[in-house]
C-alpha positions as CSV (number, residue, x, y, z in Angstrom):
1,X,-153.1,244.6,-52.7
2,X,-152.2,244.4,-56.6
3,X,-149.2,246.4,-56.1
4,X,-147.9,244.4,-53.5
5,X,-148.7,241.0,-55.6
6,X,-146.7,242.8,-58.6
7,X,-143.6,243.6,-56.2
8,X,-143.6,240.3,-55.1
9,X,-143.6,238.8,-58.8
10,X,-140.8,240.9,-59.7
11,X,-139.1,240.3,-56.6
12,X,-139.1,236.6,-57.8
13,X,-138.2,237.3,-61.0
14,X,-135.1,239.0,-60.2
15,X,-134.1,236.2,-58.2
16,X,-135.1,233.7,-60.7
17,X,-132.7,235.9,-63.2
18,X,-129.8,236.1,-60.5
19,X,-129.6,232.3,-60.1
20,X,-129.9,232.0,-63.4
21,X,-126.8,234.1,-64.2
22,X,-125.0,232.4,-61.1
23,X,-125.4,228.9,-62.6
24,X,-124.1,230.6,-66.2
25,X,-121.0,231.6,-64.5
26,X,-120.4,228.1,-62.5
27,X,-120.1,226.7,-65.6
28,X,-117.3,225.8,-67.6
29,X,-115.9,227.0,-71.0
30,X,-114.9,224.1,-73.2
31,X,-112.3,226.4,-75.2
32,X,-109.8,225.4,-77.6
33,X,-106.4,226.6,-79.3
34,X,-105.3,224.9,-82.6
35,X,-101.9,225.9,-83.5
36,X,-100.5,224.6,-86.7
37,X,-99.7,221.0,-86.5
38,X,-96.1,221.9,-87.4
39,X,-96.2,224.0,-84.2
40,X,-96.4,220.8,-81.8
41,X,-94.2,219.8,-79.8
42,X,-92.5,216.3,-80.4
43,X,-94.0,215.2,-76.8
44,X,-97.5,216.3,-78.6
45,X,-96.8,214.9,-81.8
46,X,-96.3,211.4,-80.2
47,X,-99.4,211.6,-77.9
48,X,-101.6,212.3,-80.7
49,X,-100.3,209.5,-83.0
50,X,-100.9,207.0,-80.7
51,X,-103.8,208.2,-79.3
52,X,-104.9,208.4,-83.1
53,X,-103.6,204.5,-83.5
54,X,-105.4,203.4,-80.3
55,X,-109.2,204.3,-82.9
56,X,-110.5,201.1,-82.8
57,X,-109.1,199.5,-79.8
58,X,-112.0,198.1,-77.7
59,X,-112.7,199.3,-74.3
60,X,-111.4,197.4,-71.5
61,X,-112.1,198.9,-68.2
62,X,-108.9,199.4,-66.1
63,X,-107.1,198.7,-69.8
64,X,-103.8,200.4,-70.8
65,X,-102.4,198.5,-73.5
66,X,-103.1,198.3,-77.4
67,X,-105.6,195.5,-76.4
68,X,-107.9,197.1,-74.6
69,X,-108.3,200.6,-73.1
70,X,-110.4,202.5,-70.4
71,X,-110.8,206.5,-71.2
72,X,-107.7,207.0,-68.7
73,X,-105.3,204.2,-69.7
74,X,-105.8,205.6,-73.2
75,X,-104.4,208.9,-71.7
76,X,-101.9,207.1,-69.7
77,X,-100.7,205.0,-73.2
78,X,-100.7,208.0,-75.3
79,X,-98.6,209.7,-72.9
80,X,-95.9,206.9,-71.8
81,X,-95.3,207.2,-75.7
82,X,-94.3,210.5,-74.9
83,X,-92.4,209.8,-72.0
84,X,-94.4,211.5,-69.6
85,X,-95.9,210.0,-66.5
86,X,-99.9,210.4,-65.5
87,X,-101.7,209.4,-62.5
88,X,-103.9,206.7,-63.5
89,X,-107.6,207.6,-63.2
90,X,-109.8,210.2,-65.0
91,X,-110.3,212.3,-61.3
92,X,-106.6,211.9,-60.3
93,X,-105.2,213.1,-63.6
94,X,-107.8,216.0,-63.4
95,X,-106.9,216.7,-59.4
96,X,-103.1,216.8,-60.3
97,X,-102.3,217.9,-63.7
98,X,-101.9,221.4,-64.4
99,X,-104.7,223.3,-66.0
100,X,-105.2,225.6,-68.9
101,X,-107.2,227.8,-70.3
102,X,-107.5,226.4,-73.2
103,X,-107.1,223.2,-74.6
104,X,-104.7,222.6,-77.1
105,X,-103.6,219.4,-79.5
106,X,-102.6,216.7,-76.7
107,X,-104.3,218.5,-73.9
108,X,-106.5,216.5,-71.7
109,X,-110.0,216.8,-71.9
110,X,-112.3,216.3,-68.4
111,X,-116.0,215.7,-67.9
112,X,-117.9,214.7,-65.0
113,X,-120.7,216.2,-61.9
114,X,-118.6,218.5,-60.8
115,X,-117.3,216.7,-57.8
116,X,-115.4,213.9,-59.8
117,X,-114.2,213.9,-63.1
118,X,-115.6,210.7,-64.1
119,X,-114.2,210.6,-67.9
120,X,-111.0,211.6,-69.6
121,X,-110.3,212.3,-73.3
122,X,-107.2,213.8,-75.7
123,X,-108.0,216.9,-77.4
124,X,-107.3,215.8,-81.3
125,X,-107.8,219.9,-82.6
126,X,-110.7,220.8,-84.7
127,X,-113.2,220.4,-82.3
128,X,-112.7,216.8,-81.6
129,X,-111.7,214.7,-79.1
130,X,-110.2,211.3,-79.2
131,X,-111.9,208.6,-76.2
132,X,-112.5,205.6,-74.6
133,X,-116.2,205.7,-74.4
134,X,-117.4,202.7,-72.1
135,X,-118.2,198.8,-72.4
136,X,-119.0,197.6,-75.9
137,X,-117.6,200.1,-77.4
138,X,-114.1,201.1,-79.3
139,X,-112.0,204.3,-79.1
140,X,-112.8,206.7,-81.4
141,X,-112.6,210.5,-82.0
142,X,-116.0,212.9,-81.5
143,X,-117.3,216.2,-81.7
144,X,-117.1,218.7,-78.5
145,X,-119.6,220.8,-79.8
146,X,-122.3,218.7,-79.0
147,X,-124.6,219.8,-75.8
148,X,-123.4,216.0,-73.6
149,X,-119.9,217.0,-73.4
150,X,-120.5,221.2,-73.0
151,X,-122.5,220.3,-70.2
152,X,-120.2,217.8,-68.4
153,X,-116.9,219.6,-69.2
154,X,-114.9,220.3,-66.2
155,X,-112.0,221.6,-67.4
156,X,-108.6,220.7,-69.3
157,X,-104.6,219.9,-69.0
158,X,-101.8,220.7,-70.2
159,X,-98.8,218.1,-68.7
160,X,-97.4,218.1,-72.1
161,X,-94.7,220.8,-72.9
């Protein structure tokens, strides 16, 4: 009887280790590129200043403009600057865009639950990301390394050349 009620008990741990290394690989990984800054492309040079002069701006839900942004009008704003058209929300930008690998300066940045990407931000280099977090608040640039976005990150684009 003991033997069978320590097969069963490492029957369940090897399942319990299985799914566990299932859900590891469902998982995405938020990587990043930083070439030298003189390395950009124009196209990416302009996204990233104006996404770097939209800091401040206050959030605006369905806002594309200087006076007030949602997380993908800022996208869409940063890249009209660069003459390059986006779809307009977070889950159409993320369904349509191509993706990379790895993100570089002026690469798009997505998050959601996995069915939807529910938020959108510009990849800045160095680990941080420029946004349009949500009501109340302004745009501003933040750490990926921190546990919120790892664990939402769905995946990044590259539309700029």
């Amino acid at each position: 009887m003991f033997s069978h009620l320590a097969g069963c008990s490492l029957c369940q741990l090897v399942c319990l280790l299985a799914l566990t290394l299932l859900a590891g690989c469902a998982s995405r990984d938020l990587a990043t590129h930083d070439p030298r800054s003189d390395a950009l492309s124009i196209e990416r040079a302009l996204i990233l200043a104006t996404a770097k002069n939209a800091l401040g701006t206050p959030y605006r839900l369905g806002g594309n403009t200087p006076e007030g942004l949602d997380c993908s009008g800022l996208v869409e704003m940063a890249y009209r600057s660069a003459g390059i058209k986006v779809p307009r929300t977070a889950d159409e930008q993320y369904r349509t865009l191509p993706a990379v690998d790895r993100a570089q300066p002026g690469d798009l940045l997505f998050f959601g639950d996995r069915r939807k990407a529910t938020h959108v931000g510009i990849y800045r280099g160095n680990g941080q990301m420029i946004h349009a977090p949500g009501s109340g608040r302004e745009v501003t640039s933040v750490p990926l390394h921190i546990d919120y976005w790892q664990d939402r990150f769905l995946g990044a684009a590259g539309p700029a050349p």
